[in-house]
VOZA-808645 format. One line per 8 residues: number of its first residue (from 1); their letters; for each residue x, y, z of N, C-alpha, C, O. Coordinates in pm, whole numbers, plus 32768, in hexadecimal, padded with zeros to 4 digits. Example, Ala and Ser with C-alpha at 12.3 -4.5 7.8 and 13.67 -1.06 7.14 Angstrom:
! VOZA-808645
1) AS) 8527,7DC7,830C,84CE,7E3E,830C,8528,7EB6,830C,8590,7EB4,834E  8505,7F1F,82C4,8557,7F96,82CA,850A,8003,8313,853D,8072,8324
! end
This chain:
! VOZA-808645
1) XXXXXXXX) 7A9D,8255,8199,7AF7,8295,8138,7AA7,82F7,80E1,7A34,82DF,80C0  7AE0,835B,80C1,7AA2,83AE,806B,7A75,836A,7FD2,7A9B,82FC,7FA9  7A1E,83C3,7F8B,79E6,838C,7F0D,7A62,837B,7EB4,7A70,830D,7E7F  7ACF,83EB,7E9A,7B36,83A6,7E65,7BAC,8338,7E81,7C00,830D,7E32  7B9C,831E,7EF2,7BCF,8277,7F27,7BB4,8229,7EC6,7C03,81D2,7EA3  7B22,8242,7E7A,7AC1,81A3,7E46,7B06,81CF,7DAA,7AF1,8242,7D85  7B40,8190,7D69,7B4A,8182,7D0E,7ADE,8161,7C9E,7A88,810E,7CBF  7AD6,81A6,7BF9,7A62,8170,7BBD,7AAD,810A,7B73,7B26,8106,7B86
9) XXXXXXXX) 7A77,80B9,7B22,7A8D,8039,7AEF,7B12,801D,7A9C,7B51,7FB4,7A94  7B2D,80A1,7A5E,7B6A,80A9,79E2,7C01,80CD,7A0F,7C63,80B0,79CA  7C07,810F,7A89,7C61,8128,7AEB,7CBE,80BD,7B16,7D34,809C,7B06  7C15,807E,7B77,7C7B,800A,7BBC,7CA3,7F7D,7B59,7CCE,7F12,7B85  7C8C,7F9A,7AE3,7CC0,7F07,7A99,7D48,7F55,7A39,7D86,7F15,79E4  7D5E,7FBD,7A4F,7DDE,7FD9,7A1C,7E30,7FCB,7A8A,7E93,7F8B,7A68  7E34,7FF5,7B28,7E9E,7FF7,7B8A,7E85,7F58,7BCF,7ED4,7F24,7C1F  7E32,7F2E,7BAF,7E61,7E91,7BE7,7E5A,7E23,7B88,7E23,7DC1,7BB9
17) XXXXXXXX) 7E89,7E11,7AF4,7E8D,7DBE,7AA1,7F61,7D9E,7AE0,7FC1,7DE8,7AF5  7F3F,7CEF,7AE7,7FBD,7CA0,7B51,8033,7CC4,7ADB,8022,7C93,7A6C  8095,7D0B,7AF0,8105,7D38,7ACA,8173,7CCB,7AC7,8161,7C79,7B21  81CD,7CB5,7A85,825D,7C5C,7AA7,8289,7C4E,7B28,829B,7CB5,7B6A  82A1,7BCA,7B65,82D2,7BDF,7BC8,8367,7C0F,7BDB,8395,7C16,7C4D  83B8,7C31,7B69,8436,7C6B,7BAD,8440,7CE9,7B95,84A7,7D29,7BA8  83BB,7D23,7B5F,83B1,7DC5,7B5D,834C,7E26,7BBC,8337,7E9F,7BBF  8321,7DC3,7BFF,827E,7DB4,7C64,82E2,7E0D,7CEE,8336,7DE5,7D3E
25) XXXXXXXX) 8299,7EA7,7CCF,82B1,7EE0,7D3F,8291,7EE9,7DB7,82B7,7F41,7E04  822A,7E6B,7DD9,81CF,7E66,7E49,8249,7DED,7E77,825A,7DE6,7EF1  828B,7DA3,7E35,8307,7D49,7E68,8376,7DCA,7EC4,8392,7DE0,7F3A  8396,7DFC,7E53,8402,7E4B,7E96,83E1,7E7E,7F13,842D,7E6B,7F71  8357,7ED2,7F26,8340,7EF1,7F93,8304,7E61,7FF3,829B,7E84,8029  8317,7E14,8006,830F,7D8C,806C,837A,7D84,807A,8392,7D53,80E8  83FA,7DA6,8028,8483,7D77,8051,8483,7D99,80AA,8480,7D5A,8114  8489,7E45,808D,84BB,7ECD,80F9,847A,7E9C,8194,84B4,7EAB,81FF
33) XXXXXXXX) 83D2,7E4F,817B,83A8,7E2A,821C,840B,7DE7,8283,842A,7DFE,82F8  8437,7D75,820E,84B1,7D26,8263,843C,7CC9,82C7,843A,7CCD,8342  83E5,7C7C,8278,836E,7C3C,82D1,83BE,7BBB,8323,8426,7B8A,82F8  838F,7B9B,8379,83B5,7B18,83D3,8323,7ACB,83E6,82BC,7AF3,83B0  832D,7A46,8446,8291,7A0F,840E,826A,7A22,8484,82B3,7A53,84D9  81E8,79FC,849C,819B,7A0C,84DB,816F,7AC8,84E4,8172,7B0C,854B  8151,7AEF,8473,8135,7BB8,8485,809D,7B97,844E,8057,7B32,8445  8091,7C11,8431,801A,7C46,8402,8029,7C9D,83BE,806C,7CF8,83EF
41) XXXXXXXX) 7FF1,7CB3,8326,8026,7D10,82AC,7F9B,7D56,8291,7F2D,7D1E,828F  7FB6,7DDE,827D,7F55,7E3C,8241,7F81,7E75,81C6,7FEA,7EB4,81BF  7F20,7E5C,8148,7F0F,7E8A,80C8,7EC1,7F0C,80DA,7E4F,7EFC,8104  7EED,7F9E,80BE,7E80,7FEE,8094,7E90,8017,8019,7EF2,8059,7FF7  7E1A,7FEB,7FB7,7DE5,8003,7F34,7DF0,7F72,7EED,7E09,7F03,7F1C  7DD4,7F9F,7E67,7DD9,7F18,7E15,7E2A,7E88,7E52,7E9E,7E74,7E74  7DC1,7E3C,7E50,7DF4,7DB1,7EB2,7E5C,7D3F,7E4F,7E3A,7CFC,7DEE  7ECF,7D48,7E8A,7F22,7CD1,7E45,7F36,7C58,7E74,7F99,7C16,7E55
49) XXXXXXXX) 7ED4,7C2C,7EC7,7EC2,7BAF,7F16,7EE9,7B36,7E98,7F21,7AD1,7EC2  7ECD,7B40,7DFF,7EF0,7AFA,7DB3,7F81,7AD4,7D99,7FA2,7A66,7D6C  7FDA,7B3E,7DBB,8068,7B38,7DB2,80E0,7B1E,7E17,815A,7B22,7E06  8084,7AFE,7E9C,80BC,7B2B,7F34,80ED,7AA1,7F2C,8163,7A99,7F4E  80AD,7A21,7F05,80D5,796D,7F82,8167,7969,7F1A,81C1,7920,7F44  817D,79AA,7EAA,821E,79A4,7E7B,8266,7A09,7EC7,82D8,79DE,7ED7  8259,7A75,7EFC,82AF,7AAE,7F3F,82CE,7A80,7FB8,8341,7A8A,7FE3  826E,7A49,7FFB,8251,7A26,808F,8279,7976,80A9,825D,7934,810D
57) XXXXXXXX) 82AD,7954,8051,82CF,78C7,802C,8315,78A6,80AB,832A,7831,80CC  833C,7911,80F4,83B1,78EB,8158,8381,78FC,81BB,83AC,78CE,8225  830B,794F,81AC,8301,798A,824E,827C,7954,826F,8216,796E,8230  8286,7902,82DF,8229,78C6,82EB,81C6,78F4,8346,81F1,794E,838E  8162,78DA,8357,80C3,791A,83A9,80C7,79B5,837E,80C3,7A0D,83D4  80CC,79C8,8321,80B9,7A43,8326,800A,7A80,82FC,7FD0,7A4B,829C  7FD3,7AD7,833B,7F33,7AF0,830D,7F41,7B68,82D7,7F7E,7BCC,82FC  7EEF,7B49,8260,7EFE,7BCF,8206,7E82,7C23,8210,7E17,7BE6,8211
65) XXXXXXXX) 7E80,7C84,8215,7DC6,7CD2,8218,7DF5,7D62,81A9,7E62,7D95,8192  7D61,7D83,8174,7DA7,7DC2,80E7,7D05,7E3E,8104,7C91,7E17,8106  7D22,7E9B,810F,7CE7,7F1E,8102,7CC3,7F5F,8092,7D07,7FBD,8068  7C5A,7F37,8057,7C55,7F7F,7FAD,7BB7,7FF2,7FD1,7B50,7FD5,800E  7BDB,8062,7F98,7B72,80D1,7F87,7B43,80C3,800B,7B85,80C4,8073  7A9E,80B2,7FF3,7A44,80BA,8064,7A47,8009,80C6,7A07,7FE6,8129  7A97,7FD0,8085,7A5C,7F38,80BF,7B13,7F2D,80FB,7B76,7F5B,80C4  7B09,7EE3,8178,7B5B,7E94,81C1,7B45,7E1A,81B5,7AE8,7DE3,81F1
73) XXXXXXXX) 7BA5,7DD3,8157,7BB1,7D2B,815E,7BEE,7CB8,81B4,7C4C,7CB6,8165  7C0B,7C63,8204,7C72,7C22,823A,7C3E,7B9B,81BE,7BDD,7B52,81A9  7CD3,7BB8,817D,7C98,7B5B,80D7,7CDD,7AE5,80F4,7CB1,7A7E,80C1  7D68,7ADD,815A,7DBD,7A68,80F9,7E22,7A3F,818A,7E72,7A8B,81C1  7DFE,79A5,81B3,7E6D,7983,820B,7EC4,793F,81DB,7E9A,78EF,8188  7F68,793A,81F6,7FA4,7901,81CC,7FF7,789B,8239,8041,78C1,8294  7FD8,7820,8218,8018,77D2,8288,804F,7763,823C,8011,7716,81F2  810A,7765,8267,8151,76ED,8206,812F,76E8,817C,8110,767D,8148
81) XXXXXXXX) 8132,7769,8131,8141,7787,80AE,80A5,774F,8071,80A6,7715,8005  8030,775F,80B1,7FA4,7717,8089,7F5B,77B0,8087,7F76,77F6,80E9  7F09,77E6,802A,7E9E,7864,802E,7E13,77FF,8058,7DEB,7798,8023  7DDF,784D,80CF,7D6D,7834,80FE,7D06,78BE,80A5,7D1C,7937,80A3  7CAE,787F,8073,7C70,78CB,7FF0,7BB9,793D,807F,7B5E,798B,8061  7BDB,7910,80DD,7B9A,794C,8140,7B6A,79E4,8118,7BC5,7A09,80CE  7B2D,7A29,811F,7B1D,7AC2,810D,7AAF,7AE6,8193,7A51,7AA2,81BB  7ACF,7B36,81B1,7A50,7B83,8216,7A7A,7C2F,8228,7ADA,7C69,825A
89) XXXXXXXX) 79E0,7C63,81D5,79E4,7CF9,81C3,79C7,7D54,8223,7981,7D29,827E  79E7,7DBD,8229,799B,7E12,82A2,79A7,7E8D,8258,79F9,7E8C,81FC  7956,7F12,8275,7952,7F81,8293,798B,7FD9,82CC,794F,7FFD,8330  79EC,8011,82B7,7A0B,80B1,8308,79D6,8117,82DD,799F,812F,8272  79EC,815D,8349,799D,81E8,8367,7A18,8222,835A,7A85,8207,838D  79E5,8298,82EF,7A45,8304,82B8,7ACC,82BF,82BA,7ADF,8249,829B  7B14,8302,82D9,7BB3,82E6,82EE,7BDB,826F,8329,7C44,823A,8304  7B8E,8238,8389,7BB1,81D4,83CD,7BBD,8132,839F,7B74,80FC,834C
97) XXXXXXXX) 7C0A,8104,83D4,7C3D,8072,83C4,7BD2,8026,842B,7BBD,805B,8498  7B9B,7FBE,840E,7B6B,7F71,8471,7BC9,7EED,84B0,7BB8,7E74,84A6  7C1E,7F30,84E8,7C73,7EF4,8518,7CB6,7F19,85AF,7CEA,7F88,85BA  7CB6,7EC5,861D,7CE6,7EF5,86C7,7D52,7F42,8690,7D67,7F45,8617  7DA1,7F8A,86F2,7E1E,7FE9,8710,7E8A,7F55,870C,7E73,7EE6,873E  7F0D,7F87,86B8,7F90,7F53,86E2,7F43,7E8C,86A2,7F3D,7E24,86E3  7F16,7EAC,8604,7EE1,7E27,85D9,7F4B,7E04,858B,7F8E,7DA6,85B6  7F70,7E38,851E,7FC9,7E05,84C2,8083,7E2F,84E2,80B9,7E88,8523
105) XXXXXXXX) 80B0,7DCD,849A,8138,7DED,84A2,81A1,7E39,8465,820A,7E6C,848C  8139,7E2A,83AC,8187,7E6F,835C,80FD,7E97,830B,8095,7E56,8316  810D,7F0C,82B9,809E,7F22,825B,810D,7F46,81DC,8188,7F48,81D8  8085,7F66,8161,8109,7F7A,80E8,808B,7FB4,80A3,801B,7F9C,80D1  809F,800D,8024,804F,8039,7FB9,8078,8075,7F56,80C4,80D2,7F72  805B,805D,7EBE,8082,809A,7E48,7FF9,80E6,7E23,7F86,80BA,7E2E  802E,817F,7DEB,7FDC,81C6,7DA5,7F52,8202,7E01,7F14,8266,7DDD  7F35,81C4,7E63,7EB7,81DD,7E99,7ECA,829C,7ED3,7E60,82D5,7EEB
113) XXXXXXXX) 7F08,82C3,7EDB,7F24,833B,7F11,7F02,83B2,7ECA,7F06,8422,7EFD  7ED6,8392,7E32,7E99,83FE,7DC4,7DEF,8401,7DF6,7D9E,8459,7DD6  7DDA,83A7,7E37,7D4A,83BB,7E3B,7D02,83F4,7ED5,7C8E,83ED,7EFD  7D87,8431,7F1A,7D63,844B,7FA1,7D8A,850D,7F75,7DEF,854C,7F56  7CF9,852E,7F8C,7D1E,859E,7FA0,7D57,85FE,7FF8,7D7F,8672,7FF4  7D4A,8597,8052,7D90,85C3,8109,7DE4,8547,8148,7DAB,8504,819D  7E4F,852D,8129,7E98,84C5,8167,7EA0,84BE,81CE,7EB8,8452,8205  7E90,851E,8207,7ED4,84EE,82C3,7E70,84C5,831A,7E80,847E,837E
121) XXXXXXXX) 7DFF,84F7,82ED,7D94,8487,835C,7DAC,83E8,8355,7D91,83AA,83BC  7DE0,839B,82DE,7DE2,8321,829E,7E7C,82FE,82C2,7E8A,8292,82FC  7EEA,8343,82AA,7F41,832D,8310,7F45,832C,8379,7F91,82D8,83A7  7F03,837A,83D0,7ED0,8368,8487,7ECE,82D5,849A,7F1B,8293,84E1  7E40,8299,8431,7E0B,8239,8459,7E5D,81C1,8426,7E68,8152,8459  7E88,81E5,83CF,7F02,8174,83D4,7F75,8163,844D,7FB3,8103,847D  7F73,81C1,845D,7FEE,81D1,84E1,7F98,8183,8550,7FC8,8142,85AC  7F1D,8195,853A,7EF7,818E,85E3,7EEA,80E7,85D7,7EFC,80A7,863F
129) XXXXXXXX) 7EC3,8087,8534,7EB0,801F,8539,7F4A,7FC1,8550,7F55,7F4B,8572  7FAC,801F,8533,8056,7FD6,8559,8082,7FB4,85D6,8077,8000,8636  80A8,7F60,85DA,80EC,7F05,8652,8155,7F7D,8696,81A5,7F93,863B  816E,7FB8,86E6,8206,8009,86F4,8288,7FAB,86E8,82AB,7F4B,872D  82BC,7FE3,8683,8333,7FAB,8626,82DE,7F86,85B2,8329,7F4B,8564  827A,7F8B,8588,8254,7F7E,8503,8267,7FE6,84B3,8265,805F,84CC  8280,7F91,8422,829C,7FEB,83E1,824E,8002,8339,823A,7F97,8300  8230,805D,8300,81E8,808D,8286,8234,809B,822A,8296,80E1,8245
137) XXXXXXXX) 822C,8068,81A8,8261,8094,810A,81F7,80E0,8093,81A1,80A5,8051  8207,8127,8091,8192,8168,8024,81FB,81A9,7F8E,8254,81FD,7F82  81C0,815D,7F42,81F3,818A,7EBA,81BE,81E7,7E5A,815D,81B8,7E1F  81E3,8271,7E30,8181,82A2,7DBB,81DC,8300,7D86,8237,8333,7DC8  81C2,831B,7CFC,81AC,8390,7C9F,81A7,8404,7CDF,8145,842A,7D1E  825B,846D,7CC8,8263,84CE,7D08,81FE,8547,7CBA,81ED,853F,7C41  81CB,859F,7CF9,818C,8626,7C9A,81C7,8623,7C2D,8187,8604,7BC9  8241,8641,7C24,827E,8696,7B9B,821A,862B,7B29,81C1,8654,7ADF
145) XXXXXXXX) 825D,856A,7B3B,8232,855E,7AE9,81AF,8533,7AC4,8187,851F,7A52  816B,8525,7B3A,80E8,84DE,7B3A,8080,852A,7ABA,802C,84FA,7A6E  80A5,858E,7AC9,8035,85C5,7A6E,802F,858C,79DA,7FC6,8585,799B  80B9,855E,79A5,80D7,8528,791C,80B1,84A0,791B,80CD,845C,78B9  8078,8472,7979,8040,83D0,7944,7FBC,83C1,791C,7F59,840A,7927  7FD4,8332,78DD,7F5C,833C,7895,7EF5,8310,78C0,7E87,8323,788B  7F0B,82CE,7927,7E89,82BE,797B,7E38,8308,79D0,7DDC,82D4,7A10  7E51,8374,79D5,7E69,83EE,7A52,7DD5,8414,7A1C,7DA4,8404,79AC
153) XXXXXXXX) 7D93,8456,7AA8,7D09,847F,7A96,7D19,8514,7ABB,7D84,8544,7AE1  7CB1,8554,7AAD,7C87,85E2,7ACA,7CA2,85F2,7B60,7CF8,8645,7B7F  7C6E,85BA,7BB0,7C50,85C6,7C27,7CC8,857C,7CA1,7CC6,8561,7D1A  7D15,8573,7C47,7D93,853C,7C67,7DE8,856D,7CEA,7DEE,85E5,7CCC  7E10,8568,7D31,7E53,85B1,7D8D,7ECA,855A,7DA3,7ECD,84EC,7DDB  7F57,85BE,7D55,7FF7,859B,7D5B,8026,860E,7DDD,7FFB,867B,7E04  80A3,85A8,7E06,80D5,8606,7E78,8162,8618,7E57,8185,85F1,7DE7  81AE,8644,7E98,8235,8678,7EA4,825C,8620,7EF3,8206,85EE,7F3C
161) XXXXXXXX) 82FF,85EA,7F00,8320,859B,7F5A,832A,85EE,7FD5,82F0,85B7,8032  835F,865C,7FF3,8336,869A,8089,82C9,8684,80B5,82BA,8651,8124  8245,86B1,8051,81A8,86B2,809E,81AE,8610,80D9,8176,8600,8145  81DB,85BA,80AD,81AB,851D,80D3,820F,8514,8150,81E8,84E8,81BC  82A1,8544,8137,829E,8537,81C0,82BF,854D,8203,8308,8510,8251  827D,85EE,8204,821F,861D,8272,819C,85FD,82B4,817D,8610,8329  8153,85C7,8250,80D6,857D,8271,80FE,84DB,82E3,80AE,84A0,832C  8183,84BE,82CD,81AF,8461,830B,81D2,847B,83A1,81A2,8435,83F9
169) XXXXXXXX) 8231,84EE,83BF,823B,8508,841C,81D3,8551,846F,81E7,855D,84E7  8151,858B,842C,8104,85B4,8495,8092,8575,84CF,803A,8592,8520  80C0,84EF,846C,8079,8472,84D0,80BE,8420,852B,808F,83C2,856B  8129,8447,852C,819D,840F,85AB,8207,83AB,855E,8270,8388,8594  81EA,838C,84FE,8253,832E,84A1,82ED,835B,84CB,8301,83D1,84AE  836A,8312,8510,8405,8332,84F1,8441,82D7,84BC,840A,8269,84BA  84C0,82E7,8484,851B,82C8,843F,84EF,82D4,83C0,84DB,825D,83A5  84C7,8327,8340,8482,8323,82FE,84DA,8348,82B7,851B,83AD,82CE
177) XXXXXXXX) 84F3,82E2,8230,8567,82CD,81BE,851E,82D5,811A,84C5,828A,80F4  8552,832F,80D7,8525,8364,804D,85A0,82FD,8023,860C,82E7,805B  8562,82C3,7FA1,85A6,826A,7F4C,853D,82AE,7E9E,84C4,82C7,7E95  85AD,82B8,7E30,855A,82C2,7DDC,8595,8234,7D78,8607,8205,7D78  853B,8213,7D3D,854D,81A4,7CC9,8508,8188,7C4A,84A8,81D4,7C3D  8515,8137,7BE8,84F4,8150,7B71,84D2,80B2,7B65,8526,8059,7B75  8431,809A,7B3F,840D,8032,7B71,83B8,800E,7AB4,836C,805A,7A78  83E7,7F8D,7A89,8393,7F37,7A15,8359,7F29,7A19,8345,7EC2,7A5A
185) XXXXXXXX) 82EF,7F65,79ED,824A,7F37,79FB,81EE,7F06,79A2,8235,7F18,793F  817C,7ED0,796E,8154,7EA2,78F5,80C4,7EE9,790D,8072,7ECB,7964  80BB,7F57,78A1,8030,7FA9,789E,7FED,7F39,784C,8019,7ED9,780D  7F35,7F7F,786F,7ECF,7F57,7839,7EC0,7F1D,77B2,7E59,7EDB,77A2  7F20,7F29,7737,7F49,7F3B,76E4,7F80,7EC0,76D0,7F58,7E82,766D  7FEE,7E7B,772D,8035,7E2A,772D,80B4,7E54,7700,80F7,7E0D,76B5  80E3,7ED7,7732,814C,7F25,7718,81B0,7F22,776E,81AB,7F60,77D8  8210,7EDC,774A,8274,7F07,77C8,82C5,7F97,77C7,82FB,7FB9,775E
193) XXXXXXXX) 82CE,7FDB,7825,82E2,8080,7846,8311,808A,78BB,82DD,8047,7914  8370,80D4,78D3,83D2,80E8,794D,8363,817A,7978,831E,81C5,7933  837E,816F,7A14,8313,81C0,7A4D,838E,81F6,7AD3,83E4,81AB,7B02  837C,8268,7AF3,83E7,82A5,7B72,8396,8291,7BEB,833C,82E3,7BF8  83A2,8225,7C5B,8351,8254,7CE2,83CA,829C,7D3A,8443,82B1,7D2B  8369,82B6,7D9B,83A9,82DA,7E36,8379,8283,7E5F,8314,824A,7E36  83CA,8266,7ECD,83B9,81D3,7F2D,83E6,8228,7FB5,8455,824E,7FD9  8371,8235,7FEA,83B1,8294,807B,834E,8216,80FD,82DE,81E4,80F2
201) XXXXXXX) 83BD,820C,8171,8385,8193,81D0,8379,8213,822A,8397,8288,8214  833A,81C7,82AC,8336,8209,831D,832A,81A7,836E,8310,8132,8352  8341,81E3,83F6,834D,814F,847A,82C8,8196,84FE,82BB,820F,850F  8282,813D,8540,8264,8171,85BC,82AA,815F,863E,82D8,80F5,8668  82AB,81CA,8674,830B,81CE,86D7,82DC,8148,8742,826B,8118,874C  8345,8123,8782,8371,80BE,87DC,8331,80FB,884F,8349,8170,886C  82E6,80B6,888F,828A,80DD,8923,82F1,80AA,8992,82D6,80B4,8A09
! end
């Protein structure tokens, strides 16, 4: 992953301090997966493995593996509602996932998309790690308003909902559905503040 993948300290403890669970937009986007058990789940960016064995309460065997910056984790199994506290790290090279072709079933990510200055190599490789019929949720902060938050860095990179997905389709992603929503969140602060995402999915095509 590139150097802005890696988050510095001050960053990543504002976008992953554990939010409410009935305002927790990393829920909403697990709805949209529509998981069944026995899958395999991909996190890219800040890891919510802390918040997942309540969502996943139902779905049983499911293996979670969580992609943050430069490090690939497989952090957290879930079998009959039990977290196996297991971790094993690896390395990728540049863009890449260390993960076979057609591994996971569903992936999901909030916010991680400001720190890619080139999305579509990182969408490729997400595509290429999806099952065909798998499917992706990525949540973020459209341009207009990204620039007005207060967490927002210099080096920031906001997109337009076309650029994303377009970046979607020229990694082969179809059926690809724009949803916008207005999601409760609790800043650094301990502030609760209504925040606007886009919630745009995409599917890999059926072989």
């Amino acid at each position: 992953m590139d150097k802005r993948a890696i988050l510095n300290r001050s960053t990543q403890e504002k976008l992953s301090e554990p939010l409410p669970l009935k305002d927790n937009i990393i829920l909403k986007l697990l709805d949209e997966l529509a998981l069944k058990g026995h899958t395999r789940l991909l996190e890219i960016g800040h890891l919510a493995a802390e918040r997942l064995p309540y969502k996943l309460q139902n779905t049983e065997n499911t293996v979670y593996f969580g992609a943050y910056g430069a490090t690939t984790a497989a952090t957290s199994i879930f079998t009959n509602h039990r977290t196996d506290r297991r971790r094993q790290l690896n390395e990728p090279a540049a863009e890449k996932l260390n993960f076979q072709d057609a591994f996971f079933d569903g992936c999901f990510m909030v916010d991680q998309i400001y720190f890619w200055s080139d999305p579509l190599p990182y969408f490729a490789e997400i595509y290429r790690v999806l099952k065909p019929g798998g499917k992706m949720n990525l949540a973020f902060v459209e341009k207009s308003a990204g620039s007005h938050l207060p967490w927002t860095q210099s080096d920031f990179s906001f997109y337009k909902i076309d650029e994303v997905t377009s970046f979607l389709r020229k990694s082969g992603f179809v059926n690809i559905i724009t949803n916008e929503i207005t999601a409760t969140v609790t800043d650094h602060h301990g502030r609760q503040t209504s925040r606007p995402y886009i919630v745009i999915s995409g599917q890999k095509l059926n072989s």
